[in-house]
N, C-alpha and C positions, 0 to 999 in steps of 0.2 A: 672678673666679670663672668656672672653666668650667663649662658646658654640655653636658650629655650628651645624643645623640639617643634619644629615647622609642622602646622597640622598640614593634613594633606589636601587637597584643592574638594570643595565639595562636587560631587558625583553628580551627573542629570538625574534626573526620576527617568527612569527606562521608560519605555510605553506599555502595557499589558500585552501579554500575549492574545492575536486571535483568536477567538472563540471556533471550536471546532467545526463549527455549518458556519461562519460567515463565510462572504466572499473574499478573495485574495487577485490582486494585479498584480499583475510581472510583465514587464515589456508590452506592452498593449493587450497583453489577454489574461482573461479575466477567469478566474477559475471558479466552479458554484456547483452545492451540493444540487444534483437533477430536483425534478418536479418526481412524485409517485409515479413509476412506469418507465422511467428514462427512456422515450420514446425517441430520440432526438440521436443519443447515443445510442442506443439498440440500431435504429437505421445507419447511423455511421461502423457500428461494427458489422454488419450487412452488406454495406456499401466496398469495405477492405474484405470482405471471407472471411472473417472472425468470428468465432463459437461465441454468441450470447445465451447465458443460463437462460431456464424458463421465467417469465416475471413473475415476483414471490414478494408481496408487501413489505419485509425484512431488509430489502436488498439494502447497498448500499451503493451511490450510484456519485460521479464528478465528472464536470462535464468544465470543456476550456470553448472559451466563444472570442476572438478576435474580430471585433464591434460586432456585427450581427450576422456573422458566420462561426460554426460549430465548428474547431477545428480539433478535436480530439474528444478521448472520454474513457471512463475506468468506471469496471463495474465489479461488484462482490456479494456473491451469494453465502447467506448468513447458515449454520447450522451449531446451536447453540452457542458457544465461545468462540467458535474459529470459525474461519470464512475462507474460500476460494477467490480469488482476485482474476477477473479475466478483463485483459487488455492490461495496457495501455492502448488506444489506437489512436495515432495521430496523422491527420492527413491536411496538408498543407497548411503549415503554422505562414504566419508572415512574414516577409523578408527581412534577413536577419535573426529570425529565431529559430534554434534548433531545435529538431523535432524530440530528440534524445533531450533537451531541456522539458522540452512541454508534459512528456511521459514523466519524467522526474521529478514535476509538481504536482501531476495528477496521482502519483503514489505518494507522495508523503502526504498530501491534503487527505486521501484515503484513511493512512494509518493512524491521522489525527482523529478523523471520526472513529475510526474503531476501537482508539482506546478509550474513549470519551463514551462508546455506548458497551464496554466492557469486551472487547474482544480480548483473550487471549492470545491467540496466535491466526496469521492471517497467510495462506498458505498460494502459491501461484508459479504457472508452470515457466519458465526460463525465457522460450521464444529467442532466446537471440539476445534479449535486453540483461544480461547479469550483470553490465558495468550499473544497472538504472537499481538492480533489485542489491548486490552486496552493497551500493554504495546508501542503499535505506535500510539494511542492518538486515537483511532477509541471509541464510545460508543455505545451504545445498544437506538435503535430510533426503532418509529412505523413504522409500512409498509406503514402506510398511506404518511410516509414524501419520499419514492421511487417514482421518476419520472415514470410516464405513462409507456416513451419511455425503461424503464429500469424493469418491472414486469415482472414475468412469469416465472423467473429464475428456478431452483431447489433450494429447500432447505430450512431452516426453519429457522426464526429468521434472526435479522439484526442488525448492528454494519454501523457505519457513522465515517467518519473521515472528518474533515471542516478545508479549510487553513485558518490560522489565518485571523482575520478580514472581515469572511466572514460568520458570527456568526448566522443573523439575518433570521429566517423562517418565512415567509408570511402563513397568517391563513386567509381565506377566511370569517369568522365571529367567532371573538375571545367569544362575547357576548353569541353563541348560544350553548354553553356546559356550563353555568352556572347554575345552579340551582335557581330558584327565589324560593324568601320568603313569609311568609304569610304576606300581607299586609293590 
């Protein structure tokens, strides 16, 4: 008697992935690319003492609203392919959600937009949050590898996140930090 191989059970059809500007819920709040101006966020990073760049048509801006209160929001000023990320700032999620979750959706919905309108690399200073920024692929890089157009910021220390396949840093003379030997 033969034996026929068992096909394997057929698969669902996945859903498509979101589109990079829709909106996204999670636990009652709703996450959504700003209006022009992110006027809403700017006052909430205002409201915590946190550096908001100048408004720059460019920017890119995510704002989390739990029903019709602003409870967070992520902003990034554009300079050619890389960008500066400032915030997350999140001020009172709703009970039961952590704020360390809310910042963690507001950067990855971020870096969704960024690679969707070509960023390279999207660059943002620590704050305290490194479990939010290694756990979204960002790493700790010298100051020296921040763009001209993008220094000056506040704050100390840096974290880099690079889209895939776009791996590769230009070093002006690789040769001239090596130590020679006695010959």
């Amino acid at each position: 008697m033969r034996r026929a191989a068992r096909r394997p059970a057929a698969r669902p059809i996945a859903a498509p992935a979101p589109g990079a500007l829709e909106p996204r819920t999670w636990q009652g709040i709703t996450y959504r690319p700003c209006q022009a101006g992110a006027s809403g966020v700017r006052a909430l990073f205002s409201y915590a003492g946190a550096f908001a760049p100048a408004l720059e048509p460019r920017e890119l801006a995510w704002e989390a609203e739990a029903g019709d209160r602003l409870v967070g929001g992520v902003l990034a000023e554009r300079r050619g392919t890389a960008a500066m990320v400032h915030g997350p700032v999140v001020v009172e999620p709703p009970g039961g959600t952590e704020p360390l979750d809310v910042a963690d959706h507001l950067v990855a919905a971020l870096i969704t937009e960024g690679e969707a309108v070509g960023l390279d690399t999207l660059y943002a200073r620590p704050q305290g949050l490194d479990r939010i920024w290694v756990r979204s692929g960002f790493v700790p890089v010298p100051e020296t590898l921040l763009p001209d157009d993008l220094r000056g910021r506040p704050g100390s220390g840096l974290h880099a996140w690079r889209r895939p396949g776009s791996y590769t840093v230009a070093l002006s003379n690789p040769e001239a930090g090596r130590l020679r030997g006695r010959g």
